[in-house]
C-alpha positions, 0 to 999 in steps of 0.5 A: 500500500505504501509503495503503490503511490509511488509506483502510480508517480513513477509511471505518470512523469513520462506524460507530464510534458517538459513545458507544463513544468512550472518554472523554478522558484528562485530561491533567494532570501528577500528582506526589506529593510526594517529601520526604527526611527528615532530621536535620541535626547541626552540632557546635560543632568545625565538623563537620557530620554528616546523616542521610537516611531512607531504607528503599527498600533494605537499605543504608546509604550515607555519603560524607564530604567532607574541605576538603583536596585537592591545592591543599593539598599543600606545595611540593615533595609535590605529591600528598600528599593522593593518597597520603594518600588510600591510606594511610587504606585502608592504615592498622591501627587498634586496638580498644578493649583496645588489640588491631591490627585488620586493615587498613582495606581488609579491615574494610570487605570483611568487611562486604560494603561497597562502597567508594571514595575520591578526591582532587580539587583541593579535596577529598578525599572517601570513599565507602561502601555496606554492609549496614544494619545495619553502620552503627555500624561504618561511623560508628565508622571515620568517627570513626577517620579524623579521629584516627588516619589513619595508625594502624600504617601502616608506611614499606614500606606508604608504599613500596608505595602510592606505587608505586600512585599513581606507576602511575596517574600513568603510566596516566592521565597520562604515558600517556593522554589526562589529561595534556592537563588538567594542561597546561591548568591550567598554561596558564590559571592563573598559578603562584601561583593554586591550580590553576596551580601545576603539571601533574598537581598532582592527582597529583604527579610522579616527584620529588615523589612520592619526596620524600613521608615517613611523618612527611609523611603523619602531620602532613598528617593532622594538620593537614588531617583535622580535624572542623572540615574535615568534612561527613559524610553518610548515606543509609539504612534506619535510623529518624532516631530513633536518630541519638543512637546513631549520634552516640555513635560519635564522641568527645567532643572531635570535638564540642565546639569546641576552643576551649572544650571545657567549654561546654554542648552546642549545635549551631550553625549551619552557616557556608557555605564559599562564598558570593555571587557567584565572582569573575572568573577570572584572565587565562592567563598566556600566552594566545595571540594572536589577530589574524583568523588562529589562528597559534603554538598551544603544542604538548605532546608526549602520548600520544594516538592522534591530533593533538588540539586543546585549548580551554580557558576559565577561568569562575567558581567553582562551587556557585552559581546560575550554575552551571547556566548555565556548563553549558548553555553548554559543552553548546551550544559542542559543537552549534556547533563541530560544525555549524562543522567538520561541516556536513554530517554526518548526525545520523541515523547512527550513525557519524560525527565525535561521538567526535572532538568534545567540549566540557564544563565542570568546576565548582570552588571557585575557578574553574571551567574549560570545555573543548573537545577535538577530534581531528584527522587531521593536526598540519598542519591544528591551526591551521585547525581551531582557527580553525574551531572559534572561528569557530563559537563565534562563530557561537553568538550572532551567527548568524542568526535561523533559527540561533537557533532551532536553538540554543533548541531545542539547549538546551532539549534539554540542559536537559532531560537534566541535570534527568532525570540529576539526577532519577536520582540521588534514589533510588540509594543502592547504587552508589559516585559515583553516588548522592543522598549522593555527589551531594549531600555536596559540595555541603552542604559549600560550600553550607550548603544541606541542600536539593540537589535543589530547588537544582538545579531552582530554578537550571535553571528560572532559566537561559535561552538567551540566558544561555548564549549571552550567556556564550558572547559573552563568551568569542567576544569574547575570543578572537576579538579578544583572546586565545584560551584 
């Protein structure tokens, strides 16, 4: 039955004459060129505003990036950037006779916005979507947060929102899989590294939290929300040739540069936050000891359904061309831990052991971390398990030939899908933390580089496999002679 087809195909090509054929499509890629326009303000305070064209749907976009995270909480308020973060929301401006308008919140509600916020360990960052043609008061409240964040918030507000940060404390951290990321930051960091000084330093804790006042949320404004801290970005259906009106929204004195506020207009240049090559991260204080057998793994108590192991790297610092291949690396350890704890698993099912395995990589400023998490079905196997997923990190760059290739083919796929993801974001501009201005505002703000996208091709094109696996060597010999994560 399979053969007769074909059989009835072989014996009807001699009556298809040479000149029905249809003619041969020419196979030849054609883009049109895809150009984003843009205007690029960077005032002499150091805050940086930039416009992006865009009239592909009735919206506006702007996500602004704040240089202040949780490495800038003081001893002792580990998570006041969080709460700091609520109050912003929380917060009863005035108009301009002096009159209290409604919070925040509902000011952005009433104008159909959709909106988010974050506080990461180096930033914070706000995000809002809206109807186009609220983007004067979107930028008004741009202006707003940079002078008087904590405008009419009362100590009962501040009550109330710590309440709401402690309780996702509880949600993502003391009661979910989280905590595992706090204790790994203090396992690779030493305490006075910015990333090392606490667990859920992201957050705080119980007795931090606590200790956070009102005049502690008012001079964290003050000393952190800064327009020299800020880079404003704004996607949307507006003409760039009204940007002088948008830019009348922001007073005078969040323009001109401090220092000088008498001098002549001028826009400068913008200075990148970072630049040149990371430095090497710092040896974990206590990394575990390796000599042939895995033996003494540091055990935390968490609220995970089952045992689950915890591998962690500290690599270098994001935000540069390298960082592509960091990724592709921690995308090509997953392959080979799993091909070491599963050999004979059927990728053509369904069901199997990929959700009890994974392994990635989260960039930032100082240093970048990889980490692979494994679920286990007994604490008893924790030791061979983990011996086991180092040896297949091994086999990452001394396998054999066969492997190898097996590998290329791995990391091509891989390098292929973290372009198509990149490529989806360049025309959505409707949804919170997922779009061109969310992706692209933290970036221009360490970079300087208004040109994300052809950033990220360029870097991708450059990283080879050996590049991710010459990377991997690194870390093989490391924990496998040396110390593990």
């Amino acid at each position: 039955m399979r053969r007769l087809p074909f059989f009835l195909a072989l014996g009807l090509m001699p009556l298809v004459a040479a000149a029905d054929a249809p003619p041969r499509a020419k196979m030849e890629l054609k883009l049109k060129q895809y150009d984003i326009p843009m205007r690029d303000f960077n005032f002499p305070s150091g805050l940086r505003i930039i416009f992006q064209e865009d009239h592909s749907q009735p919206l506006v976009s702007i996500t602004s990036v704040i240089d202040r995270g949780s490495t800038s909480d003081p001893p002792g308020l580990e998570g006041i950037a969080h709460v700091a973060e609520h109050m912003w929301f929380r917060s009863k401006q005035k108009d301009a006779e002096g009159k209290e308008l409604p919070k925040v919140w509902d000011l952005l509600r009433d104008m159909g916005a959709n909106l988010n916020a974050s506080t990461a360990d180096d930033w914070t960052n706000y995000m809002s979507i809206a109807p186009a043609d609220k983007l004067i008061p979107l930028l008004r409240l741009e202006s707003i947060r940079l002078k008087s964040a904590w405008e009419g918030v009362t100590n009962e507000v501040l009550l109330t929102e710590r309440e709401v940060v402690r309780n996702e404390l509880r949600m993502r951290y003391e009661n979910a899989f989280g905590a595992a990321f706090g204790y790994m930051s203090v396992k690779l960091f030493p305490s006075n590294h910015p990333y090392g000084r606490a667990a859920y330093a992201g957050i705080g804790n119980n007795d931090s939290l606590n200790a956070i006042t009102l005049p502690d949320i008012k001079k964290f404004f003050v000393d952190n929300y800064t327009p020299a801290n800020t880079t404003i970005l704004v996607v949307g259906d507006f003409d760039l040739d009204d940007t002088p009106k948008f830019l009348d929204e922001f007073a005078i004195d969040q323009l001109v540069d401090p220092k000088d506020p008498t001098a002549e207009m001028k826009l400068i240049d913008p200075k990148p936050r970072i630049s040149g090559p990371a430095a090497e991260p710092p040896a974990p204080p206590a990394p575990l000891l390796i000599k042939g057998d895995v033996k003494g793994l540091t055990r935390e108590i968490g609220a995970v359904e089952r045992p689950t192991i915890v591998l962690g790297w500290t690599l270098p610092g994001g935000y540069r061309p390298d960082q592509p291949m960091m990724e592709m690396a921690a995308n090509q350890m997953t392959s080979a831990i799993r091909q070491e704890l599963y050999p004979n698993w059927d990728y053509s099912k369904d069901s199997g052991p990929l959700s009890s395995l994974g392994c990635g990589m989260q960039a930032q400023k100082e240093a970048s971390i990889a980490y692979c998490v494994i679920e286990i079905g007994d604490e008893k196997d924790a030791e061979r398990t983990a011996e086991q997923a180092l040896d297949g990190l091994y086999r990452l760059w001394s396998a054999d030939e066969m492997y190898r290739k097996f590998q290329n083919y791995v990391f091509s796929y891989s390098k292929t899908a973290q372009m198509a993801m990149i490529l989806q974001t360049v025309d959505n501009t409707s949804s919170v933390g997922s779009t061109r201005v969310a992706a692209g505002a933290d970036f221009v703000h360490y970079t300087g580089d208004l040109l994300f996208y052809s950033r990220q091709f360029e870097w991708l094109k450059m990283v080879e496999a050996n590049d991710a696996r010459n990377l991997a060597e690194i870390n093989s010999t490391a924990t496998s002679e040396k110390q593990a994560p």
